[in-house]
C-alpha positions as CSV (number, residue, x, y, z in Angstrom):
1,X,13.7,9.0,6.3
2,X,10.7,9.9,8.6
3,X,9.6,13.0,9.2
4,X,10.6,14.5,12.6
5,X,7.9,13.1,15.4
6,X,7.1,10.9,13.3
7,X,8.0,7.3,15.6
8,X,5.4,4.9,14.7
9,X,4.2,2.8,11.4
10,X,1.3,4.3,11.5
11,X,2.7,7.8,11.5
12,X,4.6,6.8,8.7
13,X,2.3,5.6,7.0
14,X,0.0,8.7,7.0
15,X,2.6,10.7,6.1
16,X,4.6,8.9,3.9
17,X,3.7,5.7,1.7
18,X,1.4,6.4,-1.5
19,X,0.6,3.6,-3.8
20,X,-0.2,3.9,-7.6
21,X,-2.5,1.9,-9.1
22,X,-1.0,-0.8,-11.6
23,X,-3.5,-3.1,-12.6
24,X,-7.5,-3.1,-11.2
25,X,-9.0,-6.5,-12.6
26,X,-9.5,-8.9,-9.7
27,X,-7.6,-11.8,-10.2
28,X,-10.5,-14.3,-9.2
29,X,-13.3,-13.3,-11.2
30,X,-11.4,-11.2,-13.9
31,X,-13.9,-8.3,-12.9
32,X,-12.6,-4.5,-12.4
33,X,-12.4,-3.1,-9.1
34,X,-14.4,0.0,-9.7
35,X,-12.7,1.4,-6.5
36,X,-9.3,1.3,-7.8
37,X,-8.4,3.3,-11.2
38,X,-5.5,2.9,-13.2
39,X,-2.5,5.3,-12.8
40,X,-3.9,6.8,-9.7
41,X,-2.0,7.2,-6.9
42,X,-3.3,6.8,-3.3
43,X,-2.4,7.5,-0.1
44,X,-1.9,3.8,2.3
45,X,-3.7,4.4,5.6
46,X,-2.6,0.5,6.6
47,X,-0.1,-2.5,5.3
48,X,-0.7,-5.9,6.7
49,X,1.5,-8.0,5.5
50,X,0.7,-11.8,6.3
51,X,2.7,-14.7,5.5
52,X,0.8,-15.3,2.1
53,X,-1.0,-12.0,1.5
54,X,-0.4,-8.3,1.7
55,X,-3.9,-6.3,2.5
56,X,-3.8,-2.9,2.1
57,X,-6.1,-0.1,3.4
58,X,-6.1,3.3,1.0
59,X,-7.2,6.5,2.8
60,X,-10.8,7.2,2.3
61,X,-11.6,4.3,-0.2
62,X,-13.7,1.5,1.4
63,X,-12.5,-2.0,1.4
64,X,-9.1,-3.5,2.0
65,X,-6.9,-4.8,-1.3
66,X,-4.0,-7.0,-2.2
67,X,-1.0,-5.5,-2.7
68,X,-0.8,-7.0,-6.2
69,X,-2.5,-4.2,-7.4
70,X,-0.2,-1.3,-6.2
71,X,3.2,-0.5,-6.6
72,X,4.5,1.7,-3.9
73,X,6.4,4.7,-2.8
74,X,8.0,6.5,0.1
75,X,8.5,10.2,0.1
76,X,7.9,9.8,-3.6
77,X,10.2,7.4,-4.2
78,X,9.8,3.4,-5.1
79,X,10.1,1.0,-2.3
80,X,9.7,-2.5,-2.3
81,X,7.3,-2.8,0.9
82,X,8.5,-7.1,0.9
83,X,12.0,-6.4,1.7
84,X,11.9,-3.3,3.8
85,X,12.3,-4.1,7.4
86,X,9.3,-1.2,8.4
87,X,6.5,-3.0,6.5
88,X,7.9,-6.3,6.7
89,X,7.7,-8.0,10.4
90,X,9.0,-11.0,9.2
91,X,12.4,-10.3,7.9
């Protein structure tokens, strides 16, 4: 649930959706991501979810990443940003 005055995605999104780290090897040249550390969690300043891509922006981390690398959470708790309706514009 959003916090009170909180009415737009992007709103949300500052207050609410963190993502942890899962896995930080890029998956076209097998290299690590030196932005992105294992097990961390960061706060999602953006989710752009595409037709064939997810890109997500982290709060004060250059760069935008695929959401393959994340899993995510609202208020703290897991959420499946594909099938959610608020990150989702296509279902």
């Amino acid at each position: 649930m959003a916090q009170k005055g909180a009415s737009t995605l992007d709103e949300i999104l500052k207050i609410m959706v963190t993502a942890e780290c899962i896995k930080n090897e890029d998956v076209l040249t097998n290299k690590i991501i030196p932005e992105l550390e294992i097990g961390k969690i960061y706060e999602v300043e953006d989710i752009s979810m595409g037709q064939s891509n997810t890109r997500i922006r982290l709060k004060g981390i250059n760069g935008i990443f695929n959401s393959i690398y994340f899993k995510f959470y609202y208020n703290d708790e897991p959420i499946n940003i594909y099938e959610d309706k608020r990150f989702n514009p296509y279902i």
